[in-house]
ROSE-4610 file (N, C-alpha, C; in Angstrom, 1 decimal, always signed):
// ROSE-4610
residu = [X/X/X/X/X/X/X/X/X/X/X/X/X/X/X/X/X/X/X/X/X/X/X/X/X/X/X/X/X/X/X/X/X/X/X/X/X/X/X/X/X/X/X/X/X/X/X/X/X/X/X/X/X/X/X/X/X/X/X/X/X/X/X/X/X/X/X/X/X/X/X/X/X/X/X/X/X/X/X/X/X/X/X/X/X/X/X/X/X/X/X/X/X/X/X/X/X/X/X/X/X/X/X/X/X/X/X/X/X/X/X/X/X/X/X/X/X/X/X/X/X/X/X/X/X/X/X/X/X/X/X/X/X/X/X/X/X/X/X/X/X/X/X/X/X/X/X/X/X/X/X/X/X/X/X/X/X/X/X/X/X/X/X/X/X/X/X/X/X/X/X/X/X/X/X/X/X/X/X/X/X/X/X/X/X/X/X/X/X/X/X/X/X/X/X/X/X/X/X/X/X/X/X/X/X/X/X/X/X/X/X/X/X/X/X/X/X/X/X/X/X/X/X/X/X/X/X/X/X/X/X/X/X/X/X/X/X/X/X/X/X/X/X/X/X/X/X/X/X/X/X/X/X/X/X/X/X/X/X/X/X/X/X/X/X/X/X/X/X/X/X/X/X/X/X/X/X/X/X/X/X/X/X/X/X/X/X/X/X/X/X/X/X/X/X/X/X/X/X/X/X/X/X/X/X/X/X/X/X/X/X/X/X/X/X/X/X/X/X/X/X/X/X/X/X/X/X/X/X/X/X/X/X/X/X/X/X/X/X/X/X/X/X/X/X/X/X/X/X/X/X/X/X/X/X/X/X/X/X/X/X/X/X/X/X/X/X/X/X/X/X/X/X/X/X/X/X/X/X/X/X]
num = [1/1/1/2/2/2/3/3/3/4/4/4/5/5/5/6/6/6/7/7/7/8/8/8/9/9/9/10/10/10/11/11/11/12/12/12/13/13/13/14/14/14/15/15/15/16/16/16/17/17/17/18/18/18/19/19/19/20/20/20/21/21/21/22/22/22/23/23/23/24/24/24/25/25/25/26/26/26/27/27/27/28/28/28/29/29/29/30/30/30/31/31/31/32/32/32/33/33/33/34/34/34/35/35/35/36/36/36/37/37/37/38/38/38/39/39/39/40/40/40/41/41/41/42/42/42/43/43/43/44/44/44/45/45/45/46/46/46/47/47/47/48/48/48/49/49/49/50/50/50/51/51/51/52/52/52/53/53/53/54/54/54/55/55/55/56/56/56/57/57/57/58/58/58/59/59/59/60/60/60/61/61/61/62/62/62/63/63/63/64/64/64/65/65/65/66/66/66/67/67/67/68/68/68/69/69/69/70/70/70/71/71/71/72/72/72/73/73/73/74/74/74/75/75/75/76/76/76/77/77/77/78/78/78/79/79/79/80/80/80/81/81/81/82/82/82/83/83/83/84/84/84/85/85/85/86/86/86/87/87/87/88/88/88/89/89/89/90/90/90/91/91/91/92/92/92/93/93/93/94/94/94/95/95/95/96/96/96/97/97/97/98/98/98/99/99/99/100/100/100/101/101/101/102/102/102/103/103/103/104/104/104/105/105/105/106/106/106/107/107/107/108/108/108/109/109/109/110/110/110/111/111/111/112/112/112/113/113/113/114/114/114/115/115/115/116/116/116/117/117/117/118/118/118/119/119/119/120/120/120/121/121/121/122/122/122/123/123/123/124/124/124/125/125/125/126/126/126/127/127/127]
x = [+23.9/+22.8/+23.0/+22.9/+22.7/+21.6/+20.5/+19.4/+19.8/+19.8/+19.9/+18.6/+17.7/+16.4/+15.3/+14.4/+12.7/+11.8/+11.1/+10.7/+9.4/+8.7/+7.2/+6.4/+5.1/+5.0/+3.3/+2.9/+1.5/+0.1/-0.3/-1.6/-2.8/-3.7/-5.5/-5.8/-6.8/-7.2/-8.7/-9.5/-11.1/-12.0/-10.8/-11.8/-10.8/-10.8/-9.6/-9.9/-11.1/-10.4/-10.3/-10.6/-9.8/-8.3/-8.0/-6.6/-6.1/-6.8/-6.1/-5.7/-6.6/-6.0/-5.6/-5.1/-4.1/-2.9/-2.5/-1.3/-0.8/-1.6/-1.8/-1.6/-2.4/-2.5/-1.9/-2.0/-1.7/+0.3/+0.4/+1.9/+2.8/+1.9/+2.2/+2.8/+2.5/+2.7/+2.0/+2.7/+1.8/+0.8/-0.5/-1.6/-1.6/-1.4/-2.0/-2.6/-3.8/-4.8/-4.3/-4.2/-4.8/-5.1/-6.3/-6.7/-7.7/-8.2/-8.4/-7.1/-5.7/-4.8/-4.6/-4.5/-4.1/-2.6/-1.8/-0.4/+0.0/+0.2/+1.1/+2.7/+3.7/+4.8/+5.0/+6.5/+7.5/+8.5/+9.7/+11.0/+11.5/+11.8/+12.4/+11.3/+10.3/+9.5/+7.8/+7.3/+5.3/+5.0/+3.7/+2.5/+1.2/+1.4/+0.7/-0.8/-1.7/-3.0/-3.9/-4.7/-5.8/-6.8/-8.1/-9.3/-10.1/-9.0/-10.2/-9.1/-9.0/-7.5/-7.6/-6.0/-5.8/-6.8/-6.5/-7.3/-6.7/-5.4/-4.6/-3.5/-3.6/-2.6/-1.1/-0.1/+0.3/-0.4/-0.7/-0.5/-0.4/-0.3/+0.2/-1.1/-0.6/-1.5/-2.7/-2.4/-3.5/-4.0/-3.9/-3.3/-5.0/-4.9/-5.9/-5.4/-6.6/-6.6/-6.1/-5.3/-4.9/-3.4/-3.0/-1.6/-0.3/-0.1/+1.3/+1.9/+3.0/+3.8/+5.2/+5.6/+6.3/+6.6/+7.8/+8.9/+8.9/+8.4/+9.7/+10.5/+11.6/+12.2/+12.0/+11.9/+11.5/+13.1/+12.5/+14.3/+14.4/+13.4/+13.2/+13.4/+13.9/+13.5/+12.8/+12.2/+10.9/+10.2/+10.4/+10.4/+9.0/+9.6/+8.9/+8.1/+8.4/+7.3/+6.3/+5.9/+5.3/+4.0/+4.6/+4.3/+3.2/+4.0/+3.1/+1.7/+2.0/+0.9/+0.0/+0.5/-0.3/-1.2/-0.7/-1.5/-2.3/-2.4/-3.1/-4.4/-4.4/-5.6/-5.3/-4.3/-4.4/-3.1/-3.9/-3.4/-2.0/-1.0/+0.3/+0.0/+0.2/-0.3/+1.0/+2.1/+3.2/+4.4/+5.2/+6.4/+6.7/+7.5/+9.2/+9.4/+10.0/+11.0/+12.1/+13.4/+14.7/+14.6/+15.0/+15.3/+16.7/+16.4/+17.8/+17.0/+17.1/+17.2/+18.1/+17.7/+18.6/+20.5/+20.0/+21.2/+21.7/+21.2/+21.9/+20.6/+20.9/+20.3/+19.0/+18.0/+17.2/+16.0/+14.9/+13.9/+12.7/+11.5/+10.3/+9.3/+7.9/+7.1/+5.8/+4.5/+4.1/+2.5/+1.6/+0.5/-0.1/-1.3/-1.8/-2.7/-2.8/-3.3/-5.0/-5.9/-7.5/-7.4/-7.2/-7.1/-6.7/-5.8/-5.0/-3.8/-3.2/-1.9/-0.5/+0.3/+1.4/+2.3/+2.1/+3.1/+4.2/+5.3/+6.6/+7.2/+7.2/+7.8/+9.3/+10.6/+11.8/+12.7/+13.2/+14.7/+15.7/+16.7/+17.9/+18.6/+18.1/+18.7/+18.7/+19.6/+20.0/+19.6/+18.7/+18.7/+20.0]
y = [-2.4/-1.5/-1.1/+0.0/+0.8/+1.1/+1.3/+1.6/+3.0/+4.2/+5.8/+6.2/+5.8/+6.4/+5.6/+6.3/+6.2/+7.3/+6.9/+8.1/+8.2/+7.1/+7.2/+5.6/+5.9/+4.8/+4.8/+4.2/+4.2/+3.6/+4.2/+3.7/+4.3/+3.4/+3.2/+3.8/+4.8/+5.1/+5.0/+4.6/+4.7/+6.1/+7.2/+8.4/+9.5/+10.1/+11.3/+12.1/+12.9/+13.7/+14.0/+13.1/+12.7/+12.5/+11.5/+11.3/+12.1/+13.8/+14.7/+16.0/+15.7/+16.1/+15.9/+14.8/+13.8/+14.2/+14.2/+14.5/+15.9/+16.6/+18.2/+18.8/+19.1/+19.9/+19.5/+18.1/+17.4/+17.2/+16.5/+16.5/+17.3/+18.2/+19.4/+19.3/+18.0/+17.2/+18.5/+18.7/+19.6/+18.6/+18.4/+17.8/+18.5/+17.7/+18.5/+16.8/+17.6/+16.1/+17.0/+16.0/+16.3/+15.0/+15.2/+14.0/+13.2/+13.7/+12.6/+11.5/+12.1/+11.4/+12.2/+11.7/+12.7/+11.9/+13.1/+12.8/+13.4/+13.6/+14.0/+14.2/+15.6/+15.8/+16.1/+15.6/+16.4/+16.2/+16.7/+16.5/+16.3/+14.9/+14.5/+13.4/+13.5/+12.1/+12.2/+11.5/+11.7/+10.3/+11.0/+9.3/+9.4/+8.7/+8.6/+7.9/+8.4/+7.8/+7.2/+6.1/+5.5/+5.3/+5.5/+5.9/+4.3/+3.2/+2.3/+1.3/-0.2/-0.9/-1.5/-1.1/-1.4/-0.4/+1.0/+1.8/+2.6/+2.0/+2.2/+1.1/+0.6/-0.8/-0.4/-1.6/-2.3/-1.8/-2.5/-2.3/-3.5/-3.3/-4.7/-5.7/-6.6/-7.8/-7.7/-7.3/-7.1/-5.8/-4.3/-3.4/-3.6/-2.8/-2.8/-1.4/-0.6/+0.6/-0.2/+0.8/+0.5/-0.3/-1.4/-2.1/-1.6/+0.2/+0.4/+0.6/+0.6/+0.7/+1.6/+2.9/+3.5/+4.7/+5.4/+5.8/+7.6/+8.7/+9.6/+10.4/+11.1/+11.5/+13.5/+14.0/+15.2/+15.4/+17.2/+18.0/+18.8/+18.2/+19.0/+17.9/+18.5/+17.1/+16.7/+15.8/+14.9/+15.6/+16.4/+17.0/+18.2/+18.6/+19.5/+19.4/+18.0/+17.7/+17.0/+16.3/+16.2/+17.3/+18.3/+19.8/+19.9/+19.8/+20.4/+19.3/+18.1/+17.0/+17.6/+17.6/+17.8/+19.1/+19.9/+21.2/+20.9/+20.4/+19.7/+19.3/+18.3/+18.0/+16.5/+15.7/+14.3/+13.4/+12.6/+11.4/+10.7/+11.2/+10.0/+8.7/+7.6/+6.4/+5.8/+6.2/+5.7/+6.7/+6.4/+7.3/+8.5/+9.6/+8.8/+8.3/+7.0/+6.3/+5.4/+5.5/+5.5/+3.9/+4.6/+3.6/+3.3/+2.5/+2.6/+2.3/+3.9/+3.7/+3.8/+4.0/+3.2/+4.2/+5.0/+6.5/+6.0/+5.4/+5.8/+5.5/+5.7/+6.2/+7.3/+6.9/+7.8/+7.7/+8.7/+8.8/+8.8/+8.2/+8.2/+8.7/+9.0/+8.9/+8.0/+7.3/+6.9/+7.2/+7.7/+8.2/+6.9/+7.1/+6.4/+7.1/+7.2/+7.8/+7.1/+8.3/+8.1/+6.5/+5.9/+4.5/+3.7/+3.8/+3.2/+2.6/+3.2/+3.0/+3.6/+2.6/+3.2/+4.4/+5.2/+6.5/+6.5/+6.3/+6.7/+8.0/+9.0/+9.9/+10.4/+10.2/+9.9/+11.2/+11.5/+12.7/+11.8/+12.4/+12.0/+13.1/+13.7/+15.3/+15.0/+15.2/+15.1/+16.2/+16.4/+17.5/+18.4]
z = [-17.5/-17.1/-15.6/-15.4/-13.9/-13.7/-12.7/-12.3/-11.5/-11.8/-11.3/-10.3/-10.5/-9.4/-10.1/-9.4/-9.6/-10.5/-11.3/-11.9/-11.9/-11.5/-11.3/-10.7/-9.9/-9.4/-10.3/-10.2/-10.7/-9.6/-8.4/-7.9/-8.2/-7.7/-8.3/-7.2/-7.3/-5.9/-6.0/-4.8/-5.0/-4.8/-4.6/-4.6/-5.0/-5.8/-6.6/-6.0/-5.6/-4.6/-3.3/-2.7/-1.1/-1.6/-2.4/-3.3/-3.6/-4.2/-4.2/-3.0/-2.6/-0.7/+0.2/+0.2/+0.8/+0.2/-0.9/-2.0/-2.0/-2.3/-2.7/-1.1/-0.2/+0.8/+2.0/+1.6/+3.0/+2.9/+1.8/+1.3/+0.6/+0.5/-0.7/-2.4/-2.5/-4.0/-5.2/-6.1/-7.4/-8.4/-8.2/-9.0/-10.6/-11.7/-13.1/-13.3/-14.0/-14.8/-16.3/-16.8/-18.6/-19.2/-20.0/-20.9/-20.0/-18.4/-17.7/-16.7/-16.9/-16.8/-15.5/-13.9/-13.0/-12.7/-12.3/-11.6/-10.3/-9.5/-8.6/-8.7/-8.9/-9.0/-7.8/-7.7/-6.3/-6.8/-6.5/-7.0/-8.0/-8.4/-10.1/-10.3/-9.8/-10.3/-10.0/-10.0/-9.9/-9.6/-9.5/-9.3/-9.8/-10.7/-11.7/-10.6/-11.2/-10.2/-11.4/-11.3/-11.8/-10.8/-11.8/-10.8/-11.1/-11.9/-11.5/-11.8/-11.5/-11.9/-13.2/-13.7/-15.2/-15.9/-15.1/-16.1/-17.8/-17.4/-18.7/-18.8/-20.0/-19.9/-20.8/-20.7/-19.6/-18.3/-17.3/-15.6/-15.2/-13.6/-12.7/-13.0/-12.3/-13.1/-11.8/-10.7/-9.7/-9.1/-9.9/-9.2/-8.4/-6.7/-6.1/-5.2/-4.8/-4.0/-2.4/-1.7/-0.7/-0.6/-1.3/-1.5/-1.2/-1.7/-1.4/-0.1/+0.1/+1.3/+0.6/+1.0/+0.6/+1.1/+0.7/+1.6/+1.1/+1.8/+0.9/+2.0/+1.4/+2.0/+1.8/+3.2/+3.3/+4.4/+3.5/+3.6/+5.0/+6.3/+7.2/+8.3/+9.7/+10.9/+11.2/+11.7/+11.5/+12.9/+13.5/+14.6/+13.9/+12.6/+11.7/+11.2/+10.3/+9.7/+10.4/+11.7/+12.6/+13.2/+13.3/+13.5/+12.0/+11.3/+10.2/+9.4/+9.4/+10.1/+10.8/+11.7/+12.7/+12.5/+11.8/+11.6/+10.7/+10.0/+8.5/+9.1/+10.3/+11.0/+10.3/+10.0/+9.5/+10.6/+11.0/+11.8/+11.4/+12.2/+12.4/+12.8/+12.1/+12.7/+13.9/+13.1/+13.8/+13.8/+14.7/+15.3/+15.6/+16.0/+15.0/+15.7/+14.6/+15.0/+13.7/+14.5/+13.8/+12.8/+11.6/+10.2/+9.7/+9.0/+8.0/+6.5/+5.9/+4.3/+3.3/+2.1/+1.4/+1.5/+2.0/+2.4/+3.5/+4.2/+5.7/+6.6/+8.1/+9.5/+8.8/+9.2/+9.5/+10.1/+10.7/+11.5/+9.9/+10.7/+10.1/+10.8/+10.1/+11.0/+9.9/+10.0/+9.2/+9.2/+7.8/+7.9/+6.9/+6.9/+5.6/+4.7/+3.9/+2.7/+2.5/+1.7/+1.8/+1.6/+0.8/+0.3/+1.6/+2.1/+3.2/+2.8/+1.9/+1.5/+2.5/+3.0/+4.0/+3.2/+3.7/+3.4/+4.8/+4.2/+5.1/+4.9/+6.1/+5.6/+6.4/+5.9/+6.4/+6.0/+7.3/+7.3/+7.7/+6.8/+7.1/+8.1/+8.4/+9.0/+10.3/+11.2/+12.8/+12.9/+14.5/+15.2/+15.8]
């Protein structure tokens, strides 16, 4: 077996939509609910959201709002995306400052999400 990528992560959030403007406006993620079921897409994968833990089973044996710590990678210099944060009117908690992910060398800078979940957001791109 080979493991190829990530296809989806699944967090509980305590308020959907703060959760969804954080995601949507703030990150520019595309939101569809159907069934009651909300997701967040970007690229080749989503995030699956639950509005209360173990709101659909299987799930983690403890899921709780606030827990994640996680990474994405944006196709601009962090110099940019910084800029555009900043225009949003939502708080950089930290950096930039220089990483090593799973690619290589790179800069981050780090926000947290309505929940207080760590969002990393990392370029590989040199100025």
């Amino acid at each position: 077996m080979k493991i190829n990528g990530m296809d989806h992560i699944v967090m509980t959030t305590a308020d959907v939509d703060k959760c969804i403007h954080f995601y949507c406006d703030v990150l520019g993620m595309r939101h569809e609910n159907k069934n009651g079921r909300h997701a967040f897409y970007f690229g080749n994968s989503k995030i699956n959201i639950h509005t209360r833990p173990g709101e659909f089973q299987p799930a983690a044996a403890h899921p709780t709002t606030g827990s994640l710590d996680f990474c994405f990678v944006v196709d601009s210099l962090i110099d940019e995306v910084i800029k555009e944060i900043e225009s949003k009117q939502w708080q950089i908690e930290s950096g930039p400052l220089p990483r090593h992910g799973a690619m290589g060398e790179m800069e981050s800078i780090y926000l947290r999400d309505p929940d207080g979940n760590l969002v990393e957001l990392a370029s590989y791109r040199k100025g």
